[in-house]
C-alpha positions, -999 to +999 in steps of 0.1 A: -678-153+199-644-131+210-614-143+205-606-149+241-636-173+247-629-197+214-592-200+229-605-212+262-636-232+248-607-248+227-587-254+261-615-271+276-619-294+245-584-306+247-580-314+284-609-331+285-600-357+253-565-356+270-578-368+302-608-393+290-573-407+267-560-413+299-587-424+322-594-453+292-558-459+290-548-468+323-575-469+346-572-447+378-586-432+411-593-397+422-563-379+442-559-348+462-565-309+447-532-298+452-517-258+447-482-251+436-471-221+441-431-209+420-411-181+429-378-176+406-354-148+399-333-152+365-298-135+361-279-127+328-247-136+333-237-126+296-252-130+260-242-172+263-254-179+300-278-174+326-284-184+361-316-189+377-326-198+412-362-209+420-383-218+448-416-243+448-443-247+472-469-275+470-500-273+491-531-303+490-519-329+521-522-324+557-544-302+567-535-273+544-498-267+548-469-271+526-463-309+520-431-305+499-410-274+492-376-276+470-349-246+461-337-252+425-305-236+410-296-234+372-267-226+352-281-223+314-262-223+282-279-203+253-243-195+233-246-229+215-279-221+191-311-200+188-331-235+188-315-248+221-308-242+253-286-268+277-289-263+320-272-277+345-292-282+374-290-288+409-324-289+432-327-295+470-360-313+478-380-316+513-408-339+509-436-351+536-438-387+545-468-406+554-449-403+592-451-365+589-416-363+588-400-341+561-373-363+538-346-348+523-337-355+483-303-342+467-316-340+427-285-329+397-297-333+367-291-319+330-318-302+310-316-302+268-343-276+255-351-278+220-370-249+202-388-244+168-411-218+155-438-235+130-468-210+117-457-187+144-465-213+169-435-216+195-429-255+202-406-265+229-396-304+244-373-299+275-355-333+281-344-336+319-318-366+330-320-368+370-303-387+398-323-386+426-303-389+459-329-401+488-324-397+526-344-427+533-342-452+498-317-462+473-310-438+449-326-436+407-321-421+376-354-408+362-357-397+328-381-364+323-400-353+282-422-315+283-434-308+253-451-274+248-467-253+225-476-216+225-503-200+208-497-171+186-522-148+206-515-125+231-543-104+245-546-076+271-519-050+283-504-080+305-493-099+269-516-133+280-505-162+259-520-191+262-503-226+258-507-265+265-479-287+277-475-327+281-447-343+304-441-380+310-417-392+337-399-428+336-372-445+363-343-457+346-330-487+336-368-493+333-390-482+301-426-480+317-439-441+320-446-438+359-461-403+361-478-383+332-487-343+333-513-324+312-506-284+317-529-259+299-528-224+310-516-189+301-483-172+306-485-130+314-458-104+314-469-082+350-439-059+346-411-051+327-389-075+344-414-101+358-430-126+346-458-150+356-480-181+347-512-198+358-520-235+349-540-262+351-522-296+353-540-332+353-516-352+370-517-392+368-487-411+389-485-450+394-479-465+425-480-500+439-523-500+441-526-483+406-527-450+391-541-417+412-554-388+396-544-353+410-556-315+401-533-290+401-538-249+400-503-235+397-490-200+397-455-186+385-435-157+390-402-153+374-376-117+382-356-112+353-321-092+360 
């Protein structure tokens, strides 16, 4: 067996315990097959900070077209440590309603990144603190935990690494995870200065009637200057 097929056999293994823990868990129904699509360009300011400006598509509701599309800016502070990164955030979010209508969201938020290198595997949790500003609702505080890890392989001219990722998501004051992602998938270098992804995410959200399960293919591209 190649290397390349134990890594996905091992893949397959892990999302599917991942999502059967869920499934038992919390109990849920079947959602949408959604596409999200990321475009970013990332800037070096100097050797402490960075800025980054991103753009998200996400396709799976209404016939086809874009349901909700957000730009997302970043400021990110890399002068403090090697094992962590701080961002300051700021993201502009249009959102279809069950009306049709697109919904506007102001979202700041802070982003602490901690990194550690254990038997060459790269571990990562990104803790994100966001108020969400609605056009339509009161506003919230949500509180956001990604952990990932990256293998130490990286096979053909393109540098394909794969890794797995887990994000919860939880509305403050209150201490009940509302939303829970499962990523695996394998980050690429295309060129010297870009970058790309492609995932798999098992997405479980709560609403009022229960949890819904979603499947989500994602690709990335990020410009680095």
């Amino acid at each position: 067996m190649t290397k390349l097929s134990k890594i996905t056999r091992s893949f397959f293994v892990v999302l599917i315990c991942l999502g059967f823990v869920n499934g038992v868990c919390f109990g849920s129904k079947s959602g949408n097959l959604e596409y999200w699509q990321t475009q970013a360009v990332s800037i070096d300011i100097n050797k402490d900070f960075y800025f980054t400006v991103s753009q998200e598509l996400r396709f799976g509701r209404h016939h086809g077209n874009p349901y909700l599309h957000n730009i997302d800016l970043a400021l990110v502070y890399k002068g403090f440590a090697d094992w962590v990164d701080i961002g300051f955030n700021f993201k502009k979010e249009y959102e279809q309603d069950s009306t049709g209508k697109f919904r506007h969201e102001n979202r700041p938020n802070l982003d602490v990144t901690l990194k550690h290198r254990l038997f060459d595997y790269d571990f990562s949790n990104r803790s994100r603190l966001e108020w969400r500003d609605y056009e339509n609702k009161e506003e919230v505080w949500r509180y956001r935990s990604k952990t990932t890890v990256k293998f130490p392989i990286k096979l053909t001219k393109y540098n394909l690494q794969p890794y797995i990722a887990e994000e919860f998501f939880m509305n403050l004051p209150e201490d009940n995870i509302n939303q829970n992602r499962l990523f695996s998938g394998f980050s690429c270098t295309l060129a010297k200065n870009v970058k790309g992804s492609i995932y798999y995410m098992f997405k479980k959200t709560k609403g009022t009637d229960g949890w819904t399960d979603t499947n989500v293919i994602g690709l990335q591209f990020k410009f680095l200057f």
